[in-house]
N, C-alpha and C positions, 0 to 999 in steps of 0.2 A: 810787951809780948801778948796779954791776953788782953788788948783792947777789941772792941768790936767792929767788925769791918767798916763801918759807917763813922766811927770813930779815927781810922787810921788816917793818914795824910793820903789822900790821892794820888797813884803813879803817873797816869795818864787822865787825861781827859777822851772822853770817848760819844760820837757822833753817830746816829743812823740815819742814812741816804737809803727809802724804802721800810716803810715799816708793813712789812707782810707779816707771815706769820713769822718769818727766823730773826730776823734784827731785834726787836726787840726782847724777845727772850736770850740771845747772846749778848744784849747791854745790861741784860738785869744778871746774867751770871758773873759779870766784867764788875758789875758792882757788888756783888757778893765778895768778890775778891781784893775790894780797895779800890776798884777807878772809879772815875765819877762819870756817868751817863750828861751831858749836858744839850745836845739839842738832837731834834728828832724832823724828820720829814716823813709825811706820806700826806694824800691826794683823799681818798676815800674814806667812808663814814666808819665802814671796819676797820681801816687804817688809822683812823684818831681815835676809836675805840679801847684796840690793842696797845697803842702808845699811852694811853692811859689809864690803862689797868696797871700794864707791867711797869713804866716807866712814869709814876705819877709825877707830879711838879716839874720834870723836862720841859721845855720850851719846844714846839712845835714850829718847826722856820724852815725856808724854802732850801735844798740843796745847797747851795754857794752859802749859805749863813752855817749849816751844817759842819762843812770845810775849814771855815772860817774860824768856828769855834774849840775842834776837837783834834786832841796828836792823836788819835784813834779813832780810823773813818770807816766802818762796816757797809758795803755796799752792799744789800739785800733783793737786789731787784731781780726779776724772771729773768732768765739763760740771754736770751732773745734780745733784752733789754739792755742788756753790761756793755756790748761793747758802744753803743752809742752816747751812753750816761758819761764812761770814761774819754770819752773823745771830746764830748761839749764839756765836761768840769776843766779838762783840759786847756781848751781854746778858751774860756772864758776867764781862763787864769785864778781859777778857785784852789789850786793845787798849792798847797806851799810845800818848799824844800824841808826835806824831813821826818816828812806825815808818813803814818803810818796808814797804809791804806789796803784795807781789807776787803775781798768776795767770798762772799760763801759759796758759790758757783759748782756742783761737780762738774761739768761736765770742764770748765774752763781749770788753766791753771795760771802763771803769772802773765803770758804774753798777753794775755788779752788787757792788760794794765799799762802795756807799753805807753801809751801817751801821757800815762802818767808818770812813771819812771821817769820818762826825760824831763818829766817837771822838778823831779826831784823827789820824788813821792818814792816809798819804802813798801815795795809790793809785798801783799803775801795773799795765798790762796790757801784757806780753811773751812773744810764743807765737811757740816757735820751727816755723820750717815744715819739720819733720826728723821722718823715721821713726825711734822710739827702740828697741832691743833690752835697755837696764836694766843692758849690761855698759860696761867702759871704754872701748871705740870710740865711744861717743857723746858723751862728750868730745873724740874727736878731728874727730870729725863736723862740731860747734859752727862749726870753721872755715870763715869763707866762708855761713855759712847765714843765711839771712832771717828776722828776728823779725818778726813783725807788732806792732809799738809801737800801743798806745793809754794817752794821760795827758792830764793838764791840761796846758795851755799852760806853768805855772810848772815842771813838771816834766820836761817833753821833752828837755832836755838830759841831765834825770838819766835818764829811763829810757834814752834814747840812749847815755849813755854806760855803762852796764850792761852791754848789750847786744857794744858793741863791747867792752868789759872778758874778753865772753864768748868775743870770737874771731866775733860774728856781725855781720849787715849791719843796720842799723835801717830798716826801712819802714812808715813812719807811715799808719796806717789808722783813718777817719773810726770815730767810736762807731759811728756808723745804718750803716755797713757792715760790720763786725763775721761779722756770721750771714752775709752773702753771700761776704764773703769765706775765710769758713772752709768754708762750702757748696765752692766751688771746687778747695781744697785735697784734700777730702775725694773728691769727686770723681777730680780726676788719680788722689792715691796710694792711696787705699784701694781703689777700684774697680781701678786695676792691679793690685793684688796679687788680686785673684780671675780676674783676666781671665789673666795668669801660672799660675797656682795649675792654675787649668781646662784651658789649652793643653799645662801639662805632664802632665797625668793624662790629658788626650788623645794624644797621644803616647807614652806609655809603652801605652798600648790599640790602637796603632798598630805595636809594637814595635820605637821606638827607644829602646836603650839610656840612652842619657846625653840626656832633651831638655834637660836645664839647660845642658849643653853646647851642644846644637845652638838652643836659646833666646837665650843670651846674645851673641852675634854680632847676629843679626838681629836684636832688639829693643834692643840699646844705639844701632843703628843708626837703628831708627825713632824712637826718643826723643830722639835728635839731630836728627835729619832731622827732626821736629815742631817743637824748640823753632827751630828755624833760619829754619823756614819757615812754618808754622801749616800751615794746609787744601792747600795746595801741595806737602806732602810725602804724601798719600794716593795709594795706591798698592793694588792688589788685584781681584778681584773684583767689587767693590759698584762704587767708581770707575770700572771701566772698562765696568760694565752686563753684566756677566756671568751671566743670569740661570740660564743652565744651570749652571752651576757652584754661583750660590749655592744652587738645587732640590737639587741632589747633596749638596751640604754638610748643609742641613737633613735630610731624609735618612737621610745616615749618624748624625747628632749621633741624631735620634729613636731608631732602631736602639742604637748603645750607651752613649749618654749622654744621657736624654733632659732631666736635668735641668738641659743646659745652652743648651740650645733657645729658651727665653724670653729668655735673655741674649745670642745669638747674634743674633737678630729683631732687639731692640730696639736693639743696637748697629747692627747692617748698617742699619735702616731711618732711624738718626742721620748713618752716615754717608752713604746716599745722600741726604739730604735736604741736608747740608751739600759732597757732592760736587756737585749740581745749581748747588748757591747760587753755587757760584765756578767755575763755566762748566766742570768738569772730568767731568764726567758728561752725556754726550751726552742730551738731549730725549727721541729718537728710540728711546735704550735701556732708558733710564727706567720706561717703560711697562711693558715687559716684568718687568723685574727689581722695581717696588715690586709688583706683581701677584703675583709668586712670594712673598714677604715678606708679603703682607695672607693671600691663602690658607694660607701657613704658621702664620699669627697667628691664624686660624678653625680651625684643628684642633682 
């Protein structure tokens, strides 16, 4: 009972087809847990990079050797990519009956493994909701974080317990929701990090020092204050009908940054729409302020 993971008997043997940044850090948490990681593929020089940081002594082999060697197959490849990967392992008869065969994929859920299924393959779709950087904090990350599970009924305990194997939470998402729910994800973190990205190059054109400094304060603040509260934590500007302020804003953005102007618009004119909705944006100011934002938008 207190032997050390590396110590126990292996459950599974476990493969990655793509070593991006997600595969290989979901084989080094699969081996934190007792499996054994034993081959690895990827193409590019940060791809043998990362396979052998996280996954040292792995064998690095083409796709079909991958298959060949693991009852646990992590398909890590871009959205775009899946369904062709799963169609040629397929026809080339790389699939065996009983594998376990895994996408991290949000946007996709099992259908898109169909050609594998009829090989005999044991679909399951597990897409962690984690920003990846490729190095070994992203196994520490694993802890506490949300998978978006999609499997058949017969298998939701297993892909369930994967998941939790992995250190993460399982939350089971419908096939037909799939695209919307990844739509959503996508939205929060990817659009933060441009909407960060922007305000810090704004600020340094402003000439403060350290904004990453003066950033992380106030926006750890508002990403609390959002998930706490939703539309009840807005706060600024736009909220409180400020239209002279947001004129000034657009404005200056035109003058030295013009090309973040369109994103400033369409945000400000999201949030007073959803400020309106939840009675925190006065009627009376409204006027004023989407007026400044329609005029800004006819430039």
């Amino acid at each position: 009972m207190n032997a050390q993971p590396e110590t126990r008997p292996a459950r599974l043997t476990v493969g990655v087809v793509g070593a991006g940044r997600v595969g290989p850090a979901l084989a080094a948490a699969l081996k934190l847990a007792g499996h054994r990681p034993v081959a690895v593929s990827g193409v590019s020089d940060a791809s043998v990079r990362r396979a052998a940081t996280l996954l040292p002594d792995v064998p690095l082999v083409p796709p079909a050797e991958v298959l060949a060697a693991a009852d646990l197959v992590l398909l890590t490849v871009p959205d775009d990519a899946l369904p062709g990967l799963v169609e040629g392992l397929a026809e080339t008869g790389a699939i065996r009956p009983g594998q376990l065969l895994v996408h991290t994929s949000g946007r996709y859920g099992t259908d898109v493994l169909a050609p594998a299924t009829r090989a005999g393959a044991l679909p399951l779709a597990l897409h962690p909701a984690m920003t990846f950087t490729g190095t070994a904090v992203d196994v520490q990350r694993l802890a506490g974080c949300s998978f978006g599970v999609t499997a058949p009924e017969e298998l939701r305990l297993a892909a369930e317990a994967l998941v939790i194997e992995m250190g993460g939470e399982p939350e089971w998402i419908e096939e037909q929701n799939r695209p919307l729910y990844h739509a959503a994800l996508a939205l929060g973190a990817n659009h933060l990090v441009t909407l960060v990205a922007q305000s810090m190059e704004l600020l340094r054109l402003a000439g403060v020092a350290a904004p990453d400094r003066m950033l992380g304060p106030l926006l750890g603040a508002a990403l609390d204050n959002a998930l706490r509260s939703g539309d009840a934590a807005l706060t600024g500007p736009v909220a409180r009908g400020d239209a002279g302020t947001v004129a000034a804003h657009v404005a200056e953005l035109r003058k030295h940054a013009p090309g973040t102007v369109a994103g400033y618009l369409a945000m400000a004119r999201t949030t007073a729409d959803r400020a309106l909705a939840h009675g925190l944006l006065k009627p009376e100011l409204a006027e004023d302020l989407l007026g400044v934002l329609a005029d800004g938008e006819n430039r």
